[in-house]
Kinemage of the C-alpha trace (Angstrom):
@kinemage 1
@onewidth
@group {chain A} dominant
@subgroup {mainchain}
@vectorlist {calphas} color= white
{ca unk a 1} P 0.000 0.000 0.000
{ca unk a 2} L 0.866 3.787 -0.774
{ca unk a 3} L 0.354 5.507 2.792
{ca unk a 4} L -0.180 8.475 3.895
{ca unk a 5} L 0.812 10.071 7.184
{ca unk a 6} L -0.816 13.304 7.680
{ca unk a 7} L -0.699 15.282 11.026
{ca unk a 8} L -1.607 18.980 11.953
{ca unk a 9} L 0.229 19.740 15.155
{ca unk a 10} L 3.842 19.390 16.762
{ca unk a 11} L 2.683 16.431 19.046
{ca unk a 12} L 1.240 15.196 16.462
{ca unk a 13} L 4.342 15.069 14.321
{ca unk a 14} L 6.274 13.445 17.215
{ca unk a 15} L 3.615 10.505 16.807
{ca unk a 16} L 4.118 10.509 13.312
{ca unk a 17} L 7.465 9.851 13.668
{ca unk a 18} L 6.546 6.480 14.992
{ca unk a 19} L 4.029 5.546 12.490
{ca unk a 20} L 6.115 6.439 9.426
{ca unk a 21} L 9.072 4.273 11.665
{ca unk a 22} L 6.125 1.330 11.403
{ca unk a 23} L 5.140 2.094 7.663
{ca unk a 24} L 8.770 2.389 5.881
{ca unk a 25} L 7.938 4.251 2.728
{ca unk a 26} L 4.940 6.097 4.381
{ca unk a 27} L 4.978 9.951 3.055
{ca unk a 28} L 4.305 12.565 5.734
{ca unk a 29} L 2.145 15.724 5.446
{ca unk a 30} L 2.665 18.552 7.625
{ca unk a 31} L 2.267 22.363 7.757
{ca unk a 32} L 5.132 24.245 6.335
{ca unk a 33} L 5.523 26.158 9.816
{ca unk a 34} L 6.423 22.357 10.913
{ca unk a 35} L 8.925 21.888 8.335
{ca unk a 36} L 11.512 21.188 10.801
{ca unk a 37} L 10.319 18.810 13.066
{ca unk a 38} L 8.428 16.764 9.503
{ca unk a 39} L 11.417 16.196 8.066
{ca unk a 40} L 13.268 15.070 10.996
{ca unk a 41} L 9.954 12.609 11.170
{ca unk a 42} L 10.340 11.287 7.978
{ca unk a 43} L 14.436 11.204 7.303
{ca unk a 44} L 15.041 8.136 9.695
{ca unk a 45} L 13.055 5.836 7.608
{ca unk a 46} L 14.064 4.646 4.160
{ca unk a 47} L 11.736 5.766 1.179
{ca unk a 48} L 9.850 8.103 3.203
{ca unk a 49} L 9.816 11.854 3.214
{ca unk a 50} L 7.842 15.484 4.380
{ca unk a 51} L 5.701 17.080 2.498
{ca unk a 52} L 5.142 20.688 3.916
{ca unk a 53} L 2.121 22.615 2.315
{ca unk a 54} L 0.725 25.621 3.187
{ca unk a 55} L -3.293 26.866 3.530
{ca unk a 56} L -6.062 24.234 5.121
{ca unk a 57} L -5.211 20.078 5.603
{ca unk a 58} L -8.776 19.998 4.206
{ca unk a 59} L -7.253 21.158 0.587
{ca unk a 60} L -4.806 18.501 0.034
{ca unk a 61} L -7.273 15.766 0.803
{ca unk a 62} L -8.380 15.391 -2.922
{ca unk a 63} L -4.825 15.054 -4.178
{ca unk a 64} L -3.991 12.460 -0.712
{ca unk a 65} L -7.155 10.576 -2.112
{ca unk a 66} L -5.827 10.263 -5.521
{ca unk a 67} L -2.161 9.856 -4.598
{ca unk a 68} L -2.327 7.122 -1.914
{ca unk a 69} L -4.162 3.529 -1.198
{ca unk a 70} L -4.368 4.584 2.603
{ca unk a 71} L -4.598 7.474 4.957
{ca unk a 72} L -3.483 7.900 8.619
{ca unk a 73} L -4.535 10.848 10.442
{ca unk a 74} L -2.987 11.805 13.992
{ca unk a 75} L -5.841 14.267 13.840
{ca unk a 76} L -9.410 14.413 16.170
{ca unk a 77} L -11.641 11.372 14.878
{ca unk a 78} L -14.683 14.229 14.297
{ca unk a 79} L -12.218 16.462 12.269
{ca unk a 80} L -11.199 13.801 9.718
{ca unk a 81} L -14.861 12.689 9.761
{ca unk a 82} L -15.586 16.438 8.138
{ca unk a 83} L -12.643 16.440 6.091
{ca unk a 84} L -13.011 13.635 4.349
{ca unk a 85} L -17.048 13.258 4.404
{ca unk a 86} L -17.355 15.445 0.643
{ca unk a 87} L -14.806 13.389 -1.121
{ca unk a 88} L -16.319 9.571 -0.208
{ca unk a 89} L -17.092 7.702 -3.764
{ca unk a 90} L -17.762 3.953 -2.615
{ca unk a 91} L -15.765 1.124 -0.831
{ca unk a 92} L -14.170 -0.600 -3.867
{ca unk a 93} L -12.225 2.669 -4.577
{ca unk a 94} L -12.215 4.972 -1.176
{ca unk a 95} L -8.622 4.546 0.690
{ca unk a 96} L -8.003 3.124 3.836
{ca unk a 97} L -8.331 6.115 6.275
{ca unk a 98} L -7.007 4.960 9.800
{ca unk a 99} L -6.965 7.692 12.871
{ca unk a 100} L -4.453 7.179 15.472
{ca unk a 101} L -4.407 9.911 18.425
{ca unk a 102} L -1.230 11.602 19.197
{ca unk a 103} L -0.395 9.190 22.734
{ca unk a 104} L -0.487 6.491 20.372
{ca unk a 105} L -3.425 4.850 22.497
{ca unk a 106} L -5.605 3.973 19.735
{ca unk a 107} L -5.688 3.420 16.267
{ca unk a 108} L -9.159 3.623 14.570
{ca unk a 109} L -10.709 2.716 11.198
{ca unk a 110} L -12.461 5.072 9.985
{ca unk a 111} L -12.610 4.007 6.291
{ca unk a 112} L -12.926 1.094 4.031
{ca unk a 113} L -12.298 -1.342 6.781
{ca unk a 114} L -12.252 -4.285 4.932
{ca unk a 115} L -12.025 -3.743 1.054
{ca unk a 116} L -9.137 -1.130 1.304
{ca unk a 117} L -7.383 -2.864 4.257
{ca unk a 118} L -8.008 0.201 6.969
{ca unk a 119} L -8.427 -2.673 9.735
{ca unk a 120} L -5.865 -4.688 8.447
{ca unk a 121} L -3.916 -1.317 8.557
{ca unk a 122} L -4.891 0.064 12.153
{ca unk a 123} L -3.723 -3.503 13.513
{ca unk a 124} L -0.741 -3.425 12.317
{ca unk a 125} L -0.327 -0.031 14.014
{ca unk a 126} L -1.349 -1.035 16.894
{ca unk a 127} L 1.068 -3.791 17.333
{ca unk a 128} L 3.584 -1.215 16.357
{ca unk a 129} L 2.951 1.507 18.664
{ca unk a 130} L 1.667 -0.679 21.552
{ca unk a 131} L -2.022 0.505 20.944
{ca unk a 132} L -5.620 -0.173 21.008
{ca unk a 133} L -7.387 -1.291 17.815
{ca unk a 134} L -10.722 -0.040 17.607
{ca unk a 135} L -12.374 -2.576 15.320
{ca unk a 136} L -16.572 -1.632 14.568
{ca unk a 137} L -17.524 -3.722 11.980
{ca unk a 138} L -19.252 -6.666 12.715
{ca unk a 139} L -16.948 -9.871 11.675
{ca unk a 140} L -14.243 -7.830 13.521
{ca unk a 141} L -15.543 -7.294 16.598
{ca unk a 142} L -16.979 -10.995 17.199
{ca unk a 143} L -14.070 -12.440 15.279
{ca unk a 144} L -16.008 -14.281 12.726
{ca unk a 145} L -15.313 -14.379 8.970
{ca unk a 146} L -15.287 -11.480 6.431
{ca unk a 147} L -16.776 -12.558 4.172
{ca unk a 148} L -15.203 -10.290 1.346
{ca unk a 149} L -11.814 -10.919 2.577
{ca unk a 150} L -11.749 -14.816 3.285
{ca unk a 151} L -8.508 -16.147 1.923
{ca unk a 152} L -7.149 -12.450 0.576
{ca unk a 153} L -3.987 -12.874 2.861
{ca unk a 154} L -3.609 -16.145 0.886
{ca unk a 155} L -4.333 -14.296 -2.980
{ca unk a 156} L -7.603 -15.736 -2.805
{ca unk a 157} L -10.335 -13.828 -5.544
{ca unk a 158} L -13.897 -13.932 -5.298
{ca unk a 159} L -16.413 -13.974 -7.302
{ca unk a 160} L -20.056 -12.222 -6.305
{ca unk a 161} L -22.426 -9.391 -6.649
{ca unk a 162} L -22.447 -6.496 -4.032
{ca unk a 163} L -25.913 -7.737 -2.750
{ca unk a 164} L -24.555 -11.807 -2.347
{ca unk a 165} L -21.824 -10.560 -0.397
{ca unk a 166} L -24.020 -8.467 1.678
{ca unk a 167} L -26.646 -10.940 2.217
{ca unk a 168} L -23.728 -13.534 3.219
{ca unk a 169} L -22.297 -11.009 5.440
{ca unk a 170} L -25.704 -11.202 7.209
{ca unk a 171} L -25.821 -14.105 7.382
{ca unk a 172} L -22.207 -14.605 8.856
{ca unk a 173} L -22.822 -11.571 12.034
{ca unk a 174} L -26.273 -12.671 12.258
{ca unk a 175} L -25.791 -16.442 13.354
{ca unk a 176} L -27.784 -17.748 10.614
{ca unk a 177} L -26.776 -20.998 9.010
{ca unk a 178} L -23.707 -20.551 6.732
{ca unk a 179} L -22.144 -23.501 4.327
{ca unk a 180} L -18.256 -23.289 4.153
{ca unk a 181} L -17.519 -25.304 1.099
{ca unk a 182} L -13.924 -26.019 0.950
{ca unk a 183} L -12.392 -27.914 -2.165
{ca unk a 184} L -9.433 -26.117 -2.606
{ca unk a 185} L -6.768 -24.063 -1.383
{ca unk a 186} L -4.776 -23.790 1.895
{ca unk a 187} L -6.397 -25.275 5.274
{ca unk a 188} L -4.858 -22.870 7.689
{ca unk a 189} L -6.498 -19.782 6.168
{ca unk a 190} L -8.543 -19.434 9.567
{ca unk a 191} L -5.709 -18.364 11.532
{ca unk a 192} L -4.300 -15.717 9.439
{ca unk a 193} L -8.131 -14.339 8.332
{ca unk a 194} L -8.421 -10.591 8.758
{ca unk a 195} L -5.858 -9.980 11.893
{ca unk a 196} L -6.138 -13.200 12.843
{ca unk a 197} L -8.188 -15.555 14.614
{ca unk a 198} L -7.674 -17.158 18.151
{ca unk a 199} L -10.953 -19.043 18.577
{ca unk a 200} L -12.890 -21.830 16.807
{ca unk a 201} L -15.173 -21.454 14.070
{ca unk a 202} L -18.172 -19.645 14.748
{ca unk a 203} L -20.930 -22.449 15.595
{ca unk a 204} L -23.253 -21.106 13.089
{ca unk a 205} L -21.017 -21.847 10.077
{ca unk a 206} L -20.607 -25.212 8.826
{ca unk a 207} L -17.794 -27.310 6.762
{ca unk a 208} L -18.321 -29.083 3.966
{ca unk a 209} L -16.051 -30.938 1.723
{ca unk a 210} L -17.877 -31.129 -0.952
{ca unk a 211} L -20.879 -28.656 -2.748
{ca unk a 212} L -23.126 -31.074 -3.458
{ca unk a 213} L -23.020 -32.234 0.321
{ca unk a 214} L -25.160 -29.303 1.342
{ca unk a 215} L -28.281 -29.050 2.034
{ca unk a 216} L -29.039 -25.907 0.456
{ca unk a 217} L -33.519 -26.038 2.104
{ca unk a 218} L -31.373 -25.104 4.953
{ca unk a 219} L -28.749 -22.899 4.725
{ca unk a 220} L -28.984 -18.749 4.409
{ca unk a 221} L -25.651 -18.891 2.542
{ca unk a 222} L -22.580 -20.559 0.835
{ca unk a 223} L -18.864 -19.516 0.952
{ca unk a 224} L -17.580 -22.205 -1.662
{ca unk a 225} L -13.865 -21.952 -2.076
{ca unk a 226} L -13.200 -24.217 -5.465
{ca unk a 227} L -11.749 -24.498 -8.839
{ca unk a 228} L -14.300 -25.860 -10.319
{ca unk a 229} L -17.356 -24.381 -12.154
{ca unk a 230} L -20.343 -24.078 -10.652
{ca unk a 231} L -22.675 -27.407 -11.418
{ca unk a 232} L -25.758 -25.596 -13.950
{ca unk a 233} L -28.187 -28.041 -11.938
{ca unk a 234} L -27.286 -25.993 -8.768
{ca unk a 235} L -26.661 -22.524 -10.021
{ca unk a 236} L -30.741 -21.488 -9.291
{ca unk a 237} L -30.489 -22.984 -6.088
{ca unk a 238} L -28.089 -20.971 -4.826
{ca unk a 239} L -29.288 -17.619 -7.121
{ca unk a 240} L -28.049 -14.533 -4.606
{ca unk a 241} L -26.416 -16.543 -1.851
{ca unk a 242} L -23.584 -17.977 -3.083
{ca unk a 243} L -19.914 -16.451 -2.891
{ca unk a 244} L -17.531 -17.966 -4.815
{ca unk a 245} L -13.548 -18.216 -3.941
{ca unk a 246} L -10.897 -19.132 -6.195
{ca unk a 247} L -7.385 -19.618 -4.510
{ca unk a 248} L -4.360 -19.885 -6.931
{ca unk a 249} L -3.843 -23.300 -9.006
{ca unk a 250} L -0.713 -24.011 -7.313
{ca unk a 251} L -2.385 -24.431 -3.663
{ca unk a 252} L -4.341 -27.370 -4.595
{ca unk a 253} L -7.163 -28.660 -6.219
């Protein structure tokens, strides 16, 4: 990821010193009357550098937006709320926008959680600076799956419309019945699944080896990870519940 690390304040920059330390590469944006202390920020950590502007923060959002795959902000949670609120397109193509406060005690998603990695992003912070994660989406906070990043870690694709993965998602937070169909691919993807994952399975979703083992009278929705084609018999069966993985060839068929 192209990052970001934007901070308003001489605290501030003193925290951002440790976050572009944790993010080598990571590009820091400060006020010109901070020149100083920015580029003393920045020049201990290979690839990254200060960028001093002058005028508002809230002017170089559009260009950070453009520029970089994810934003961190060791600004007030309600001021990058504003500052960022006019320029929000959708989820596939919004950065990650992460807020960490300048003691380091927290480091909150803000935006695009799971598509643009912001959680995936504040954790890794937060092992970093010895912080707090602040994780609010659902599959986060109860460590269950995500549905639309199960096996990403691994270079797992999927295939499904914006309403299957919602109505899976549902059906993952909300404890209905939930087929995991695994044919292919790595076994251990559980542990590594968004941050990691301590505990079991969540009781409400069930393995399968095979597709055609499931009863699908029963089930609210399928997470089939496969090479294979979907069977025609089966495809209106499963017609806006089914999400469909495909890990590389070379992990198995």
């Amino acid at each position: 990821m192209k990052i970001a690390v934007v901070s308003i304040t001489r605290h501030g920059i003193a925290m951002a010193c440790r976050v572009v330390a944790a993010l080598p590469g990571a590009q820091l944006f400060a006020p010109e009357k901070f020149r100083l202390e920015a580029e003393a920020a920045a020049g201990n950590t290979p690839g990254s550098q200060a960028h001093c502007y002058t005028g508002k923060v809230g002017e170089q959002v559009p260009a950070l937006f453009a520029a970089f795959d994810g934003i961190v902000c060791i600004i007030s949670l309600g001021a990058v709320v504003r500052l960022i609120a006019p320029h929000l397109k959708n989820k596939e193509s919004d950065p990650a926008v992460v807020v960490v406060d300048e003691a380091g005690k927290f480091a909150i998603p803000v935006l695009s959680g799971h598509l643009g990695g912001a959680n995936q992003l504040a954790g890794h912070l937060a092992t970093a600076l010895g912080a707090q994660p602040v994780l609010t989406t659902a599959s986060d906070a109860r460590e269950t799956i995500a549905v639309d990043l199960l096996g990403r870690e691994l270079g797992w694709t999927f295939e499904a419309t914006h309403d299957e993965v919602v109505k899976a998602s549902a059906a993952v937070v909300n404890d209905e019945l939930v087929a995991l169909v695994q044919e292919a691919g790595s076994a251990d993807w559980w542990p590594r699944h968004a941050n990691g994952r301590s505990g079991p399975l969540p009781a409400n979703v069930i393995l399968f080896s095979r597709l055609e083992d499931v009863d699908l009278d029963v089930v609210a929705a399928v997470l089939w990870i496969s090479h294979r084609p979907l069977p025609p018999e089966l495809a209106p069966r499963l017609a806006g519940r089914l999400v469909t993985y495909r890990p590389p060839v070379e992990q198995g068929a």
